[in-house]
C-alpha positions, 0 to 999 in steps of 0.5 A: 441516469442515477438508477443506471449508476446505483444499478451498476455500482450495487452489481460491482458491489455484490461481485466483490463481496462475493470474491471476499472474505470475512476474517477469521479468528486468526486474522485478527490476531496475526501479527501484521505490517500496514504498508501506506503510500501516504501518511493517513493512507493507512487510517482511510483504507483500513483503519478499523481493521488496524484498530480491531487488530491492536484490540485483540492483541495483535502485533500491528507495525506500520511503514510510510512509503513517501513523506507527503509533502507534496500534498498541499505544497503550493500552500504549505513548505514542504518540509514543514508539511513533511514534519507535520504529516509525520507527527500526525500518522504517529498519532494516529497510531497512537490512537489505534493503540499502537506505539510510536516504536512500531512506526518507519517511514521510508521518506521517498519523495511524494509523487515519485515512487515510481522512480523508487520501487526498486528501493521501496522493495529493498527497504521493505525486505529488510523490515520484513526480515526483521519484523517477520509478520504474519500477514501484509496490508497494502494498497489495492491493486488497481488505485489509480494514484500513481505511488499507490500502485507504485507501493504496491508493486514495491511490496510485491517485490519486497515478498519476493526477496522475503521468499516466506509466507505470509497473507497479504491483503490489499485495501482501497483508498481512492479506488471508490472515488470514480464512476459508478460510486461517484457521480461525474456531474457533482456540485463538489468543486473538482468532484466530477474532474477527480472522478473521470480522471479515475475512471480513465486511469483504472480503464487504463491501469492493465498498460499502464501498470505494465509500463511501470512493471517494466520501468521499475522492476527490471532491475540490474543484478545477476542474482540474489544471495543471502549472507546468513541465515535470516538475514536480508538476501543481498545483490551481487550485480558485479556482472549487471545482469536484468532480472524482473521481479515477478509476482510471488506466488507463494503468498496468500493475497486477500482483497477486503474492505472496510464493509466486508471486514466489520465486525512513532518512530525510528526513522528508516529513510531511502 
């Protein structure tokens, strides 16, 4: 059983580095916003990539979708953990040679972004605009954590009110901890439950993902205007009508991972 599982994970690994591409010169030094579901999301999905940028002199910026207080919350107080997750992404940032000044955190409640993705994509937007990056990293498509998807279809939406182009880049996290890659069977106290509850979710993801589209998406206005030039686009639902926000199809959108790519704080709360 172990030859098939490192049989198939090798196949899984070759297809997506054959989909993937090597950064160029340009990429490292494109002005960028790391978009993290968690405080450390950010460090365990890409941060040599964050550290090879800020190295080459690239503008890097950061935004924290929820406030991770729910992550140890039958140990720790919630508000003690929320303050202690933030403190600790700042530093992080700090080490990669940011600065506390590049930080935001949106502070949506930990586990319920999905309530909350038309919100992530307005709060996002209005960085956007003001930030006007060269290119957007966020969680991959198929994570099967619930806010990371929900993060990413909050920036999805976000691009598309944001109307410019940039390269997009999606990073795993949690993707790996499921079958091939990790057994199902692990002496690791709750390995093999956190491994066949991912795998289900990702075999599950194209419903589920719908279901989420639907649900958060669809969001009452009856069109998007913008007030001035550079400016956030605002929404006047005076007439209430629903309109779903598609995928932008004017964005470059990238996958890598840390193997293909080798190689703080004003608060802005929801």
């Amino acid at each position: 059983m172990r030859d098939v599982r490192h049989t198939i994970g090798a196949m899984l690994d070759k297809a997506m580095r054959k989909g993937s591409h090597p950064f160029d010169v340009a990429d490292w030094q494109a002005s960028a916003v790391i978009i993290a579901p968690h405080p450390d999301d950010e460090t365990l999905g890409c941060g040599g990539v964050v550290s090879k940028k800020l190295n080459s002199g690239a503008d890097v910026r950061f935004i924290f979708v929820t406030d991770g207080s729910a992550s140890h919350s039958n140990r720790v107080d919630m508000e003690a953990l929320r303050i202690t997750r933030e403190g600790e992404a700042i530093e992080a940032v700090c080490r990669f040679g940011g600065s506390a000044d590049r930080v935001r955190f949106l502070r949506v409640p930990d586990g319920m972004a999905k309530h909350h993705v038309g919100k992530i994509a307005d709060a996002v937007a209005q960085l956007l605009f003001a930030w006007q990056p060269q290119s957007v990293f966020v969680t991959h498509v198929k994570e099967p954590p619930a806010d990371h998807v929900a993060t990413n279809l909050g920036v999805r939406g976000a691009l598309q009110l944001y109307g410019r182009r940039v390269t997009v880049f999606e990073y795993p996290v949690w993707y790996w901890c499921q079958w091939p890659w990790v057994r199902l069977h692990d002496d690791a106290l709750g390995l093999n439950r956190t491994a066949l509850r991912q795998m289900v979710r990702t075999l599950c993801r194209p419903a589920r993902r719908q279901d989420v589209q639907l649900q958060c998406l669809c969001r009452r206005r009856d069109r998007c205007k913008t007030s001035r030039a550079g400016s956030p686009p605002v929404a006047d639902g005076a007439a209430g009508g629903t309109r779903r926000l598609a995928c932008p199809g004017g964005h470059r959108w990238r996958r890598f991972s840390e193997v293909v790519a080798e190689g703080p704080r004003d608060v802005h709360a929801i």
